[in-house]
KEBA-697033 format. One record per residue (C-alpha): residue number from 1; x negated, y, z. Coordinates in steps of 0.5 Angstrom, whole numbers, plus 500, padded with zeros to 3 digits. Layout:
<nodes>
[NUM, [X, Y, Z]]
...
</nodes>
This chain:
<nodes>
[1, [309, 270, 894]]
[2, [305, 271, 900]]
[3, [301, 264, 901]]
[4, [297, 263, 907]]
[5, [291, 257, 908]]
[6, [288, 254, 915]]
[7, [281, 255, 917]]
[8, [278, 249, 915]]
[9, [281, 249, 907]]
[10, [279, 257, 907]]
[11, [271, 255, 909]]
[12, [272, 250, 904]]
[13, [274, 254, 899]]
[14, [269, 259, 901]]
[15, [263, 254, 901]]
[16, [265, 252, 893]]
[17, [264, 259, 891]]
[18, [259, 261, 895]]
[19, [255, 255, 891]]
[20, [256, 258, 885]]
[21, [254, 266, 887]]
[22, [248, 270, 889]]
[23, [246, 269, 896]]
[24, [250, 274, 900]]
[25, [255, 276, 894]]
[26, [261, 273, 897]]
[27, [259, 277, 903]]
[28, [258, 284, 900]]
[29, [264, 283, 896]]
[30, [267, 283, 902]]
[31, [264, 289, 905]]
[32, [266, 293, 898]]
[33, [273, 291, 899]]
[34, [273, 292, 907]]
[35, [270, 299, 906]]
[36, [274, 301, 900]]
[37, [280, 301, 905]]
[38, [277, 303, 911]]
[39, [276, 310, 906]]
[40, [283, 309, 904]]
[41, [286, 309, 912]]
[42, [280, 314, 915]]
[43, [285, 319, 907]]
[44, [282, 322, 902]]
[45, [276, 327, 904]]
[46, [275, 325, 911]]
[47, [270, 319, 910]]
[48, [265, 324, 910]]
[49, [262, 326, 918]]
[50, [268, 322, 920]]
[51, [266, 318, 926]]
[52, [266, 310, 925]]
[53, [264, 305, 931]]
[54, [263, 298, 928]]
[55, [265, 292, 934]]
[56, [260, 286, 932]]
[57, [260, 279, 933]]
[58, [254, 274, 932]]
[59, [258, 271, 927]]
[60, [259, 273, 919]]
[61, [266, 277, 921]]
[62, [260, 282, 925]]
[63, [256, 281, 917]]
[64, [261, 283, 913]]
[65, [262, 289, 919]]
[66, [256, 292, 919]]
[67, [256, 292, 911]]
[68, [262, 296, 910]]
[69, [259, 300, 915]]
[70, [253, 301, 911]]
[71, [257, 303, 905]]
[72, [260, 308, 909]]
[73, [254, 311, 912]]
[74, [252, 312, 905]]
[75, [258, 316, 904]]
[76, [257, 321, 910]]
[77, [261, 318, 916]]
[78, [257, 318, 922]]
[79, [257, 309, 923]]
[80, [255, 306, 930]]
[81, [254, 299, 931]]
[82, [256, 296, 938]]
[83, [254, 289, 938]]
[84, [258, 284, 942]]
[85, [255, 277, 940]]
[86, [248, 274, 943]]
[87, [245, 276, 936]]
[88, [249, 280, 930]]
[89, [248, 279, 922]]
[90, [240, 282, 921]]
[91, [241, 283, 913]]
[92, [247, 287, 916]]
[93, [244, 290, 922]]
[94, [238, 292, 916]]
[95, [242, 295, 912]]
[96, [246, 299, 916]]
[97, [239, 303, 920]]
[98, [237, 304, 912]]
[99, [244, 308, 911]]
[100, [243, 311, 917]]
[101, [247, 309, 922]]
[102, [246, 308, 928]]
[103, [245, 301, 932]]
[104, [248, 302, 940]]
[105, [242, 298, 945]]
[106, [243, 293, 951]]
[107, [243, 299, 956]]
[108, [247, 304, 952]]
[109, [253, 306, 953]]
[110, [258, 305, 948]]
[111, [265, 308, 950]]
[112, [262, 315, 949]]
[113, [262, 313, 941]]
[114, [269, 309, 942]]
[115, [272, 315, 944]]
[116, [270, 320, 938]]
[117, [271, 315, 934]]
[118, [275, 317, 928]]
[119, [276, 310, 926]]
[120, [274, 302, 930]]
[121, [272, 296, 926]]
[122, [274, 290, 930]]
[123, [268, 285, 927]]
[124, [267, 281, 934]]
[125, [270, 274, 932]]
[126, [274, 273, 926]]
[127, [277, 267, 923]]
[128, [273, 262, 927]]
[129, [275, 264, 934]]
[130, [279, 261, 939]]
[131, [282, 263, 946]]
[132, [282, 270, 947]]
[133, [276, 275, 947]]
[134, [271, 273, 951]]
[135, [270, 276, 958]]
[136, [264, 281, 956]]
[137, [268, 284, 949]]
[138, [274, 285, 954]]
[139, [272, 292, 957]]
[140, [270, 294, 949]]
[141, [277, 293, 946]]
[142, [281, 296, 951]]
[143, [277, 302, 950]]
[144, [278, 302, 943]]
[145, [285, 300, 944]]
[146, [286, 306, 949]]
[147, [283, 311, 944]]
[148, [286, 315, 939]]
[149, [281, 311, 933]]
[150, [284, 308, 928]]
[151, [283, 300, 930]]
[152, [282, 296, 923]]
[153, [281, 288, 924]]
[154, [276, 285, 919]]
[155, [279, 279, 917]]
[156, [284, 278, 923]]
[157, [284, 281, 929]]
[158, [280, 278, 934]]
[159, [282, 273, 940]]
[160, [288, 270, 936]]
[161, [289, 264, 933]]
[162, [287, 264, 925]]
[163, [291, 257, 924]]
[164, [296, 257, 929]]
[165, [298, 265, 930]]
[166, [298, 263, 938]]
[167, [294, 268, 943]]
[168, [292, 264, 949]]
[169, [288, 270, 952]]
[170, [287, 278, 951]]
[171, [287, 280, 944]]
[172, [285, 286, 940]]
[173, [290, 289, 937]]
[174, [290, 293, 930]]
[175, [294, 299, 926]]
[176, [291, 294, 921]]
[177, [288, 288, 918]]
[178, [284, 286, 912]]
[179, [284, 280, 910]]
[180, [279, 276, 905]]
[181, [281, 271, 899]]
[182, [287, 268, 902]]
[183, [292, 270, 907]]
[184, [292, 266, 914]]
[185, [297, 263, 917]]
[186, [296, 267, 925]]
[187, [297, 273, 921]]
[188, [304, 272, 919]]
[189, [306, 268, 925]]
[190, [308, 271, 931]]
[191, [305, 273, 937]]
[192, [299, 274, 933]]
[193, [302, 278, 928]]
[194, [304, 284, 933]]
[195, [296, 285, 933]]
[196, [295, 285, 925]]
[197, [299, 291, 924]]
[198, [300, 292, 917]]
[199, [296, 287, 912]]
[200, [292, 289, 906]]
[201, [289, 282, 902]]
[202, [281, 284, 898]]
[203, [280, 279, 893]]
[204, [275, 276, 893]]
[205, [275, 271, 888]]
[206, [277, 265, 892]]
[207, [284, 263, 888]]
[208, [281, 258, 883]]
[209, [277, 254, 890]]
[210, [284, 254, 894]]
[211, [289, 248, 894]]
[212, [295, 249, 890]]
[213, [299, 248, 896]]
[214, [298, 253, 902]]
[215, [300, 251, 908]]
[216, [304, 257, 910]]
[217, [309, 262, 905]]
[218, [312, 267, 905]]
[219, [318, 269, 899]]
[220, [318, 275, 896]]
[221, [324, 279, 892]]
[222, [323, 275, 886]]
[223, [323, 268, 889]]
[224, [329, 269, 892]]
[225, [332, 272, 886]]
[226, [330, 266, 882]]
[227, [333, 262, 888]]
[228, [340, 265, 888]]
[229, [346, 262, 884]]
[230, [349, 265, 879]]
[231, [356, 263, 877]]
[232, [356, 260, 869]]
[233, [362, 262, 864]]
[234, [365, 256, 865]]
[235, [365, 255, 873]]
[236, [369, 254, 878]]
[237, [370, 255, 885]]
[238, [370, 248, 886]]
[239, [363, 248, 881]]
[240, [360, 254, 885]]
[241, [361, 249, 890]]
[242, [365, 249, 897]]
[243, [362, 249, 903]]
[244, [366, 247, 910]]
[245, [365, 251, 917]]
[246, [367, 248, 923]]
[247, [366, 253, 929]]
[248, [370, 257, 934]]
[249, [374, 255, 940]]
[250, [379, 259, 945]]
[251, [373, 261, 948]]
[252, [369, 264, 942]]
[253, [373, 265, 936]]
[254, [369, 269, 933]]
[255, [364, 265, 932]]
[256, [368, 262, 927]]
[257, [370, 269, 924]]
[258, [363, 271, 923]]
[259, [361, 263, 920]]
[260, [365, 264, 915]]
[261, [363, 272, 914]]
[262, [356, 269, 912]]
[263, [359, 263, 908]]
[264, [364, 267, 904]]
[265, [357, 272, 902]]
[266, [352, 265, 901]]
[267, [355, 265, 893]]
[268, [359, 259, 894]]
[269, [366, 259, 891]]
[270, [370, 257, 897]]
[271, [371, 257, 904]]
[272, [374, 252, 907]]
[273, [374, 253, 916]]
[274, [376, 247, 920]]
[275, [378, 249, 928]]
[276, [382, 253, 933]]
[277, [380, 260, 931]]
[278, [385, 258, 924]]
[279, [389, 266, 925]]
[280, [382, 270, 926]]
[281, [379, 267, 921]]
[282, [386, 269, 916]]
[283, [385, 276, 919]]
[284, [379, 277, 918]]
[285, [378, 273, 911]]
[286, [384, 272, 908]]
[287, [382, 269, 902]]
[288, [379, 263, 907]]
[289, [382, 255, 906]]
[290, [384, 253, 913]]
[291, [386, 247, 916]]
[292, [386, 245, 923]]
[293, [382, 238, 923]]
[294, [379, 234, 923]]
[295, [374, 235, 918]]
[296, [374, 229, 914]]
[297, [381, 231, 911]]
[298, [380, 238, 910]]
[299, [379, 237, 904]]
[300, [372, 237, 899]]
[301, [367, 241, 900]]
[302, [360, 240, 898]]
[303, [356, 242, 905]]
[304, [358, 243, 911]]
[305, [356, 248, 917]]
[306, [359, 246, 924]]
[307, [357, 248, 931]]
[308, [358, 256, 932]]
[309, [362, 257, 938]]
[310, [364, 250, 938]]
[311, [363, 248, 945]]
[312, [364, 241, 947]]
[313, [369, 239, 940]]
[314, [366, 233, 939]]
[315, [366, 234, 931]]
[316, [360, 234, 930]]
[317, [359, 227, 930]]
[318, [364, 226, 924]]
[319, [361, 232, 919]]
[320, [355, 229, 921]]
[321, [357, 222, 918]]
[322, [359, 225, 910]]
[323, [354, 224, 905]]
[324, [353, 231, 904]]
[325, [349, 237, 906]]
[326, [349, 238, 914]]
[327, [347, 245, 916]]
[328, [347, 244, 925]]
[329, [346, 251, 929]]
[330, [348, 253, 935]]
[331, [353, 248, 940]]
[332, [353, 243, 935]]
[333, [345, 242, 937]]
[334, [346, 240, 944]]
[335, [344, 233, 946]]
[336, [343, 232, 937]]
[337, [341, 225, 937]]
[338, [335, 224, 933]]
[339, [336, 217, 930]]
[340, [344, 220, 928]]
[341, [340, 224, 924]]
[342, [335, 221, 921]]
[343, [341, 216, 919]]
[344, [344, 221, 914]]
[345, [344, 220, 907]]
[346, [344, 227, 906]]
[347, [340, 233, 907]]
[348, [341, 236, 914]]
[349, [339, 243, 916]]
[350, [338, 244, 924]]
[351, [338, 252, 925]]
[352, [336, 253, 934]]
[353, [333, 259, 937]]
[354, [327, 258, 941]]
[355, [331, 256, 947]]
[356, [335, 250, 942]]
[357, [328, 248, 940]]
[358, [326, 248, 947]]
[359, [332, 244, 949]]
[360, [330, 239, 944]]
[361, [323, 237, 945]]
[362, [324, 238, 952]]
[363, [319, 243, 953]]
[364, [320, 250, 955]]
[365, [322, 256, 951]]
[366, [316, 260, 953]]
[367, [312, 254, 949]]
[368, [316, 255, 943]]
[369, [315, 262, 942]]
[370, [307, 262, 944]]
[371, [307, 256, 938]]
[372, [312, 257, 933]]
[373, [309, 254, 928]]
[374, [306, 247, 932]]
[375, [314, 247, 935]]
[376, [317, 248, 928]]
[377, [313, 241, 924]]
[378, [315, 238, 931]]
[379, [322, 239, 930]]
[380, [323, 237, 923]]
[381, [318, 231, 924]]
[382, [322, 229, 930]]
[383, [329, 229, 926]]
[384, [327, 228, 920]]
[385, [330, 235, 918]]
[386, [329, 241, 915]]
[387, [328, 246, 920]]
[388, [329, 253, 921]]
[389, [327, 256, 927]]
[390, [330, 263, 929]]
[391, [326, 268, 932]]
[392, [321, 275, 932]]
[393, [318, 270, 926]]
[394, [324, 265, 923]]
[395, [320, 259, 920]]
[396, [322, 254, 915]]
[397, [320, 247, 915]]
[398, [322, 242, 910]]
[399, [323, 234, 913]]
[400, [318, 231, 917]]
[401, [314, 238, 918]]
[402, [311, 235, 910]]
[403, [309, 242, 906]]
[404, [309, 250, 906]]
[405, [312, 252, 913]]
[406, [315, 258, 910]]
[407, [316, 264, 914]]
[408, [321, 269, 913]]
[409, [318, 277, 912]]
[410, [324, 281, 912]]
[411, [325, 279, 920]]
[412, [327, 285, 924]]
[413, [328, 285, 932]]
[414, [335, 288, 931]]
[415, [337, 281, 929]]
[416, [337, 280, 938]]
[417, [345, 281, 937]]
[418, [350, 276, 939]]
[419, [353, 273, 933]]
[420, [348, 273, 929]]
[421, [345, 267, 929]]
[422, [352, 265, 926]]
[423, [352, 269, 920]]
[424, [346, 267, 918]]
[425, [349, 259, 919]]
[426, [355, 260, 914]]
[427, [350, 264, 909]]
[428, [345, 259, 909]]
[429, [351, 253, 908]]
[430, [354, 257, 903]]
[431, [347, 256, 899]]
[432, [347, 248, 901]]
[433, [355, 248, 897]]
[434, [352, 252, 892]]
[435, [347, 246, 890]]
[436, [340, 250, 893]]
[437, [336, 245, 896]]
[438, [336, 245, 904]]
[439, [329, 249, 904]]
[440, [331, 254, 899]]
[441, [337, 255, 901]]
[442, [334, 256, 909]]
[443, [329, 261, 907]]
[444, [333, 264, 902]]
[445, [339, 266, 907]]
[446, [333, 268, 912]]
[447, [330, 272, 908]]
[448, [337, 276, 906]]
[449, [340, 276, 913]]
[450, [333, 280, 915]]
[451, [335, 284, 909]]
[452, [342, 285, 911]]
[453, [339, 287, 918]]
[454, [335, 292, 915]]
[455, [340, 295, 911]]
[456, [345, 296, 917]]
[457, [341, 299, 921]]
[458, [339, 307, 922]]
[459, [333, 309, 927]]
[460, [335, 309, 934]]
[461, [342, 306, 932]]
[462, [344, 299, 934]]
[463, [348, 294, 930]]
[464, [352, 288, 931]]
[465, [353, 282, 927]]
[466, [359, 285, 923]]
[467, [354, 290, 921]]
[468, [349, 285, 918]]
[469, [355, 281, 915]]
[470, [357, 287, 912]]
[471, [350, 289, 909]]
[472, [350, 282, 905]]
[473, [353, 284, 898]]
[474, [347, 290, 898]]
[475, [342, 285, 901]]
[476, [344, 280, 895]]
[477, [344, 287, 890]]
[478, [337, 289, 893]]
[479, [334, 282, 891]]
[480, [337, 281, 884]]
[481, [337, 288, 882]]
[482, [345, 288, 881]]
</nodes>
């Protein structure tokens, strides 16, 4: 599991083992690791009369910078340093002019530098900036972007938010960013996480300082291997677990189809669909309970998934008064009573894109998307309920924004298709029948349908909802090794 901590813990931390080091070890354990990949991306025998532009904050991102280009100066790359703050990391600067490198002066011109470059070192803000790049540095990331420099950002990429992963300004955007002890949240969370590019963590020795609870994470293969429900010897479909999908209408009946498409892969036993798209439902999946309602006599079930394509249907408010799992998406969200959730005795899982949330908080979609993270713990604290908001990044919030916001990887933008959502819901619902917790079990159908989308998917072609379906059973053969 990928876990990510906030600046504040990671300082902290840093501080505590910094008390216990040399001066300056924890530092040059970060420029050791920083320049081993920087060797690493520049390929093998390249690094000597490579060409290497250091951009250099005043903080210590701009240290670490200056010192894994020291390290690289010593193995024969050509290393110029462009400072950006009122004043650079001296031991840093030292160390690099003892190596040979070479420091750009106020009335230099750097951009001739940045031009050759093999490769550029974004050192100008780090973990500690806020709003976007300053003015000054603006003109100097720009040419380093328009370069044909591979662009590595030191820690993460300057001009985004470290905690929130929101970027209020211009940003630096990375082919790739090391990281130092711990994952920060900005790195995994969207927008910022389209300026990380691919992501490689240097161990710094910070595991035994660190909290044991992250505020960000993100499942792996095995932990959703260990989540998913496995059918003991003697179960049943009733003990597998029976979920109800209450979805479609005449305008959308297939809304319901793809529902109980995602219900019938989540590993619950059965499927039991209440509402008007009864004869779709039976032709796409025979092997589905129907009943035409109301829900409270279709029979048992041990969750319940109610909204998809449901239009006006006033069943939401009788699945939301039984006593067990209630997963909420799309029309069943509309108008959503907080207090009528928070009075469940039962779990509630409510399941918006940006749009929904928007709705609900009475915000707009644009603030959502710019900060998913602040949006998602607002909802869950709001209503009580574990959230899981959809989107480039999908996150998971437990009830009352309390824990690990998780946040999907297996996300692709190939999910942007219509009925999606509604696949992801009855996979997710399955999994609430099956017994999992509800954010197991919203993390866990995330992290499969992403997979599934990934499965379905070629270059260049376009799927459908269906094809996501479809790609569930290999997605689950994926992650379990079956």
């Amino acid at each position: 599991m990928r876990t990510a901590y906030r600046v504040e813990t990671v300082r902290a931390a840093e501080a505590e083992l910094m008390a216990r080091l040399p001066e300056g070890a924890l530092m040059q354990r970060a420029a050791a690791g920083l320049a081993a990949a920087c060797c690493s991306l520049l390929g093998k025998g390249r690094v000597y009369g490579a060409r290497v532009v250091l951009l250099v904050g005043s903080g210590d991102n701009g240290g670490d910078a200056l010192y894994a280009g020291a390290r690289l100066a010593r193995r024969g790359a050509g290393v110029t340093a462009v400072p950006l703050g009122a004043r650079a990391h001296e031991g840093g600067l030292a160390a690099l002019r003892r190596a040979g490198g070479r420091v750009v002066g106020p009335h230099d011109d750097p951009y001739d530098a940045i031009a050759a470059a093999d490769l550029v070192l974004d050192g100008i803000t780090g973990i500690g900036g806020r709003g976007g790049l300053r003015p000054d540095a603006v003109p100097v990331a720009r040419a380093a972007r328009g370069s044909d420099a591979v662009v590595v950002a030191v820690d993460l990429p300057s001009g985004v938010d470290a905690d929130t992963g929101e970027v209020a300004g211009e940003a630096l955007r990375a082919d790739a960013t090391i990281t130092f002890g711990t994952y920060k949240p900005g790195l995994l969370v969207d927008p910022a996480r389209e300026y990380a590019g691919a992501l490689r963590l240097v161990d710094i020795g910070l595991g035994a300082t660190l909290p044991s609870v992250p505020d960000l994470e993100a499942l792996q293969h095995e932990d959703v291997a260990r989540l998913l429900p496995r059918p003991a010897a003697e179960s049943d479909k009733y003990r597998r677990g029976v979920v109800g999908v209450v979805a479609g209408s005449a305008r959308y009946p297939g809304a319901a189809v793809l529902a109980v498409a995602g219900a019938l892969r989540g590993g619950a036993g059965a499927v039991r669909y209440v509402g008007p798209a009864a004869d779709a439902v039976i032709a796409a999946h025979p092997e589905t309970l129907v009943h035409p309602g109301p829900p409270a006599k279709a029979g048992r079930v041990q969750a319940w998934v109610v909204g998809p394509g449901l239009g006006d249907d006033p069943g939401v408010a009788e699945v939301l008064a039984s006593d067990v799992p209630v997963l909420v998406d799309a029309d069943g969200l509309r108008d959503l009573s907080p207090e009528a959730v928070k009075s469940r005795t039962a779990a509630t899982v409510l399941t918006p894109h940006a749009g929904e949330a928007a709705a609900l908080l009475g915000t707009s979609r644009e603030e959502v998307e710019a900060g998913r993270l602040a949006a998602v713990r607002e909802l869950a604290a709001r209503f009580g309920a574990t959230v899981l908001l959809k989107g480039s990044t999908t996150l998971v919030c437990g009830p009352g924004g309390a824990g690990p916001v998780r946040v999907n990887p297996t996300g692709t933008s190939w999910l942007a298709t219509a009925g999606s959502g509604d696949v992801l819901s009855g996979l997710a619902g399955s999994l609430l029948a099956a017994g999992l917790p509800p954010t197991d079990a919203a993390s866990a159908a995330a992290y499969l349908h992403g997979l599934a989308a990934r499965r379905a998917s070629t270059p260049g072609t376009p799927i459908t909802a269906g094809d996501v379906a479809g790609a569930l059973r290999g997605a689950w053969a994926d992650v379990t090794g079956g």
